[in-house]
C-alpha positions as CSV (number, residue, x, y, z in Angstrom):
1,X,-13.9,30.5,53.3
2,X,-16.0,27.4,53.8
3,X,-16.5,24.8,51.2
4,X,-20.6,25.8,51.6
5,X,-19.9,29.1,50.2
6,X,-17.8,28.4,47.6
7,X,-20.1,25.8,46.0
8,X,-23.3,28.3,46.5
9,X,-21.4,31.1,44.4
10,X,-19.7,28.4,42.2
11,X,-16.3,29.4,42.9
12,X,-13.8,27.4,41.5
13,X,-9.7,27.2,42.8
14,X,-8.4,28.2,39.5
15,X,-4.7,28.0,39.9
16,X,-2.9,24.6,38.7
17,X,0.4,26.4,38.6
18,X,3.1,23.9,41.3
19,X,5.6,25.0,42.8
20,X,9.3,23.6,43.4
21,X,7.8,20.7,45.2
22,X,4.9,20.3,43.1
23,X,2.7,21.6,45.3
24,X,-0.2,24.5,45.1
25,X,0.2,26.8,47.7
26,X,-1.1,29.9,46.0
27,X,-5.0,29.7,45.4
28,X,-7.1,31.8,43.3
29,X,-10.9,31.7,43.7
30,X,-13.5,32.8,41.0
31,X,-17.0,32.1,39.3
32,X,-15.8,33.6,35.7
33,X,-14.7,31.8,33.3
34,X,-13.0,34.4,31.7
35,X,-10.1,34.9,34.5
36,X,-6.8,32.7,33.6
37,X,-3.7,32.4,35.4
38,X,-0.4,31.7,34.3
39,X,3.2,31.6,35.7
40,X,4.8,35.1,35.6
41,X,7.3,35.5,33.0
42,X,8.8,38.4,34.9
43,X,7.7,38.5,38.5
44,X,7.8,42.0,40.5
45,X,9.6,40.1,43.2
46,X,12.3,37.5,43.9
47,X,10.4,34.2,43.5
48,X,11.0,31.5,47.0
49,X,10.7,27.9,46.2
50,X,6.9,27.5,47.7
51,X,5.3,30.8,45.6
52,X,5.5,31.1,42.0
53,X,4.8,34.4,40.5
54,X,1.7,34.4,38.7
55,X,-0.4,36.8,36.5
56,X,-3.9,36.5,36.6
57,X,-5.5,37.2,33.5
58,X,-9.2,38.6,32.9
59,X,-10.5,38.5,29.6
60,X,-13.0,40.8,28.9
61,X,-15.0,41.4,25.6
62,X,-14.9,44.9,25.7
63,X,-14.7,48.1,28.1
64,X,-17.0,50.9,28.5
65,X,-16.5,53.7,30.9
66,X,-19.6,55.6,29.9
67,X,-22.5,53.6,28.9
């Protein structure tokens, strides 16, 4: 995705999480404020050195199925 695009839908790279070398190598993209990552506490897979788990949180007010 080009830089142009990702500042006309006011995406921003929300993952701060390093890895073993203090690096970001996983990047998460979004325009809502409401989406959080965080470092998995228990990961589905065996973690490598370069990619941390993470969760990636959304926040929502409130669901509605039928509105």
């Amino acid at each position: 995705m080009s830089l142009i695009l990702l500042r006309f839908f006011n995406f921003l790279q929300l993952n701060d999480i390093q890895n073993s070398f203090r690096g970001i190598l996983s990047l998460v993209f979004s325009n809502d404020k409401r989406v959080y990552i965080i470092k998995a506490v228990t990961p589905l897979v065996p973690c490598d050195p370069y990619h941390s788990a993470l969760d990636i949180i959304i926040k929502l007010d409130k669901v509605s199925f039928f509105t």
